[in-house]
C-alpha positions in Angstrom: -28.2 -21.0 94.2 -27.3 -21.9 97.8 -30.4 -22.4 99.0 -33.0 -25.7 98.1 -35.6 -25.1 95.5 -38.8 -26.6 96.4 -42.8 -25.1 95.3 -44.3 -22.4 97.5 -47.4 -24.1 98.9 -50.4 -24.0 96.9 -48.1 -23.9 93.8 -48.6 -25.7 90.7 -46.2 -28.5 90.6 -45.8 -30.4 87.1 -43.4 -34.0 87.4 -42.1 -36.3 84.6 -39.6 -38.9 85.1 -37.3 -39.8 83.3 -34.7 -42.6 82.9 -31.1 -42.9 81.8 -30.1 -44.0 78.3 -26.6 -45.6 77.9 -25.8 -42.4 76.2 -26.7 -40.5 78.9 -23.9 -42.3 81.0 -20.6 -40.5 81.1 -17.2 -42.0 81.9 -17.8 -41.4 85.4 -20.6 -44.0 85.3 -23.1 -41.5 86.2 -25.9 -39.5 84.5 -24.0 -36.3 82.2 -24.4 -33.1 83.8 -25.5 -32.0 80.3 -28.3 -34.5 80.4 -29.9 -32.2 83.6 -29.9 -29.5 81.5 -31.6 -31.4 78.5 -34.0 -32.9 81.2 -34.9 -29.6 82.6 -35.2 -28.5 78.9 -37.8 -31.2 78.6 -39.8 -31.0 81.6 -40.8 -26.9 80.4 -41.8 -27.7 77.1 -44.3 -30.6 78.5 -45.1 -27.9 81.0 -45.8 -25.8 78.6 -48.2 -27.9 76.1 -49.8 -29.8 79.2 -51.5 -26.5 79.8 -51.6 -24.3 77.0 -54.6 -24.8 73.9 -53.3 -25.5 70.9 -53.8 -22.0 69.9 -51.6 -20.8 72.4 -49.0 -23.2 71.1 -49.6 -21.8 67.7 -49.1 -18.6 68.3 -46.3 -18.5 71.1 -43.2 -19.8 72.2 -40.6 -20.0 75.0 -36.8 -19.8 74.2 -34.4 -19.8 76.9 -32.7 -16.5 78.4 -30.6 -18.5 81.2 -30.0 -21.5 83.2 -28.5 -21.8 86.3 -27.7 -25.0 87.5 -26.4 -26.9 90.7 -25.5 -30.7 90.7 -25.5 -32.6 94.0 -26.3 -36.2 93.5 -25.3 -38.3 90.5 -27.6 -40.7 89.0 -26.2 -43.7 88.3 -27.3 -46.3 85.5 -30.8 -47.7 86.5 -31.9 -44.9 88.4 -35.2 -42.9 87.6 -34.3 -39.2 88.0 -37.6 -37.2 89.4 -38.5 -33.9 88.0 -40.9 -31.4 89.1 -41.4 -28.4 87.5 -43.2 -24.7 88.6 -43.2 -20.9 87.6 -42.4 -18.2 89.3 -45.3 -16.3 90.3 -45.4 -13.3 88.3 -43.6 -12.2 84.9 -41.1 -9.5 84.2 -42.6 -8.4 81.0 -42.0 -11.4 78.1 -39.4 -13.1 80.6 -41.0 -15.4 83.4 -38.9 -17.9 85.6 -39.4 -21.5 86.4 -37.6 -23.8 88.5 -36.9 -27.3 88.1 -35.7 -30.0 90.7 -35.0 -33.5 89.5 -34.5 -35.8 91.9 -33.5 -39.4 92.5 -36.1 -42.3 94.0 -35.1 -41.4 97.5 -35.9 -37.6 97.3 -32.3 -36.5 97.2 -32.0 -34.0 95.1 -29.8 -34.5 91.9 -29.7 -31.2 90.0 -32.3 -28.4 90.4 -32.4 -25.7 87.8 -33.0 -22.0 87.9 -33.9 -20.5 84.3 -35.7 -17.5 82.8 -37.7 -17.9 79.7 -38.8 -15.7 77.3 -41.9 -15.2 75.5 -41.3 -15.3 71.5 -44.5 -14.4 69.2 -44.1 -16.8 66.7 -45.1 -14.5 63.6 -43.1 -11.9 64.3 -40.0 -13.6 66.0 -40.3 -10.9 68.6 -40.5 -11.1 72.8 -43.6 -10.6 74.1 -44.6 -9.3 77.7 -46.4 -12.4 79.3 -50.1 -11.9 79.2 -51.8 -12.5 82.7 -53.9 -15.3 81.6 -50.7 -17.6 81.1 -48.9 -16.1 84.7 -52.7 -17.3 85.8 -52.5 -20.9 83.7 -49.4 -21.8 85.2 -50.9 -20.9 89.1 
């Protein structure tokens, strides 16, 4: 990604901070670049059970098709990293993306995250295309 992700207008935004762990802390003195990812990992799933009825959370599930991820501003021990979360806004069948910026307490931008999810019927294990009222739900 060459170009800064931010929310198109109007577009639901979901944040979460989060701070660093000593074991997040790499021998660079900085956050891992693995802990982005683990972050970003985070941020969906809260997404993802802010919004949907328990129901929903019965019955479906997101597994991860693909991250792609740029890194641009270490966090450093003490720092709160940032993140804000939003969908794409439409599906492509069971796979729907989101994108994730995480960013530290000036607004520079750390890491930000491009991944496509896929939607997994629990029961059957099986993708599913994305039904409209969740492309709506996450509006």
């Amino acid at each position: 990604m060459s170009v800064l992700l931010e929310p198109p207008p109007g577009r639901q935004v979901f944040r979460l901070s989060f701070e660093p762990t000593p074991s997040d802390i790499d021998e660079n003195s900085h956050v891992n670049n693995v802990v982005y990812l683990d972050w970003a990992q985070r941020l969906a799933i809260a997404h993802w059970r802010s919004l949907a009825p328990p129901d929903a959370q019965a019955t479906w599930a997101w597994v991860a098709l693909r991250h792609e991820i740029d890194y641009r501003r270490a966090l450093k021990p003490g720092e709160t990293g940032f993140g804000r979360t939003w969908v794409a806004e439409a599906a492509e069948g069971p796979r729907f993306d989101r994108f994730i910026r995480i960013d530290a307490k000036d607004g520079a931008m750390c890491a930000q995250v491009h991944t496509t999810w896929v939607l997994i019927e629990q029961a059957s294990g099986r993708p599913k295309r994305v039904p409209p009222w969740m492309v709506e739900m996450f509006g």
